[in-house]
N, C-alpha and C positions, 0 to 999 in steps of 0.2 A: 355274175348275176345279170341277168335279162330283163327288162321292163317292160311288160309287152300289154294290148287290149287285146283281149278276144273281141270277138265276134258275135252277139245274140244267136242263141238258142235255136231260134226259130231259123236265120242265114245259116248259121251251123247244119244244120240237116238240109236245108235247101243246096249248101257247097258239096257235102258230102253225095246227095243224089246227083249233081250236075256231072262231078266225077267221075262216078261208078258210070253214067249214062254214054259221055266219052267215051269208058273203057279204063278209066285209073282203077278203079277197084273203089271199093265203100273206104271210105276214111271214118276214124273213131277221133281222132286227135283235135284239138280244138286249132281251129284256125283262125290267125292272130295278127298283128301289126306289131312289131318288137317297135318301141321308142328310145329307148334306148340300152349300152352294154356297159355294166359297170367297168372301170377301167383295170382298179385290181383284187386279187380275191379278198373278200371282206370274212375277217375271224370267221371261224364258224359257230363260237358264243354269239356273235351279234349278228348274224344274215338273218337269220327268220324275224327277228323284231324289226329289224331296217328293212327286209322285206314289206313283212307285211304293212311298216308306217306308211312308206313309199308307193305301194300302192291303196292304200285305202286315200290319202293323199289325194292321188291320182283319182281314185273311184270317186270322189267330192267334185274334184275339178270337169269330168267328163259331167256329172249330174247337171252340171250350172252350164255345159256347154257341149250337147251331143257333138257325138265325131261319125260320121260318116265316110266308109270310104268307097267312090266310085270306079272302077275298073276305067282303064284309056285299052291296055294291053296286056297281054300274054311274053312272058319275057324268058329266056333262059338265063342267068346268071352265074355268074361267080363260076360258072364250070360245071357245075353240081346241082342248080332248083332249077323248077320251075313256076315262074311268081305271076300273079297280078302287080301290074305297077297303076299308081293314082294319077285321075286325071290333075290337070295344073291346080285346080281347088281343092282337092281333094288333098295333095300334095303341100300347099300353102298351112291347110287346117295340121295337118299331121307335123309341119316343121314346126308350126306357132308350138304345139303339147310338147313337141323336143327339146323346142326351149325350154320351155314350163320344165319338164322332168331333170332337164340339164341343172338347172337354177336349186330345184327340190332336193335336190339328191345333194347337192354341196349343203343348203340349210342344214335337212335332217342329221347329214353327217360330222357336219361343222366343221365342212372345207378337208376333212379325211379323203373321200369319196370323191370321183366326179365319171361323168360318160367315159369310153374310150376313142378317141381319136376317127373311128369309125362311124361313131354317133354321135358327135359334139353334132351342135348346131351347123355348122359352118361346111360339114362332111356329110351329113344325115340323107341318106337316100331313102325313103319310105315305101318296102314293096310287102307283098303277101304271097309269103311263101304257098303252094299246091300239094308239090312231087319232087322227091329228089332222085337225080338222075345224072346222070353226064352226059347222055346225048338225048334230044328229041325224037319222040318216033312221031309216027303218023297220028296218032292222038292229038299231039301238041300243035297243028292245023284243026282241027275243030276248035279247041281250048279258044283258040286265037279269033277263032270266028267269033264265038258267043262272047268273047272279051269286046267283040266292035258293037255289042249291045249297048256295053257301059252299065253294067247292072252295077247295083250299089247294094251293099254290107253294113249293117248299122252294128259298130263296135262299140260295145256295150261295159264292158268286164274288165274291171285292173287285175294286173297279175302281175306276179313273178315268175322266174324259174333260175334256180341256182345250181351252177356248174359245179359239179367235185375234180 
């Protein structure tokens, strides 16, 4: 399971036109900030009600304290995306909710549960995924430009998603 914020509505159509304007094509998908990965698969009697605690949880805690996130840069990663990565505040606010979800998810589960080793706190790298791909083309130079804008995303939306 995945613990992720979307993006507002309103950033969601603004990403998706910047994209297409690049040359990535219109994106439908919502664009999100994963906070963290559960570590191992949770019954499937109980993922959607731990889902959905976990994030409404979560949707409480964003209310009391927006997240924003600012763009620094354009990154390729892992081999395969192409992400925004957070400026260092931006980056700070996003490890602080890591924790927070780190800490939530042992509660709600009562120490059953925790991140995986990938997202614990202490490992947590904070980016937003684009495009996935294995090599950059000529797009991912402009991408990179309007990244040195530092536009900012106001992540709005708890969510899940669970892996089969």
């Amino acid at each position: 399971m995945a613990i992720k914020i979307n993006v507002n509505r309103k950033d969601q159509e603004a990403l998706s036109h910047l994209l297409a304007k690049i040359g990535y094509g219109y994106q439908r998908r919502k664009f999100h900030c994963t906070v963290g990965f559960i570590e191992k698969a949770i019954p499937s009697e109980e993922s959607a009600s731990f889902g959905q605690n976990i994030a409404q949880a979560l949707q409480e805690f964003l209310e009391n304290e927006p997240c924003f996130y600012e763009v620094d840069q354009a990154a390729h990663l892992f081999g395969r995306v192409i992400t925004f990565l957070p400026t260092t505040t931006s980056q700070e606010n996003l490890k602080k909710i890591n924790t927070w979800v780190s800490d939530k998810v042992q509660e709600i589960s009562k120490g059953r549960w925790r991140l995986n080793k990938e997202s614990l706190p202490e490992s947590y790298i904070p980016h937003f995924t684009l495009w996935h791909t294995r090599r950059p083309d000529r797009r991912f130079k402009k991408l990179k430009e309007f990244a040195e804008t530092h536009p900012t995303y106001h992540l709005s939306q708890a969510a899940y998603v669970i892996f089969n």
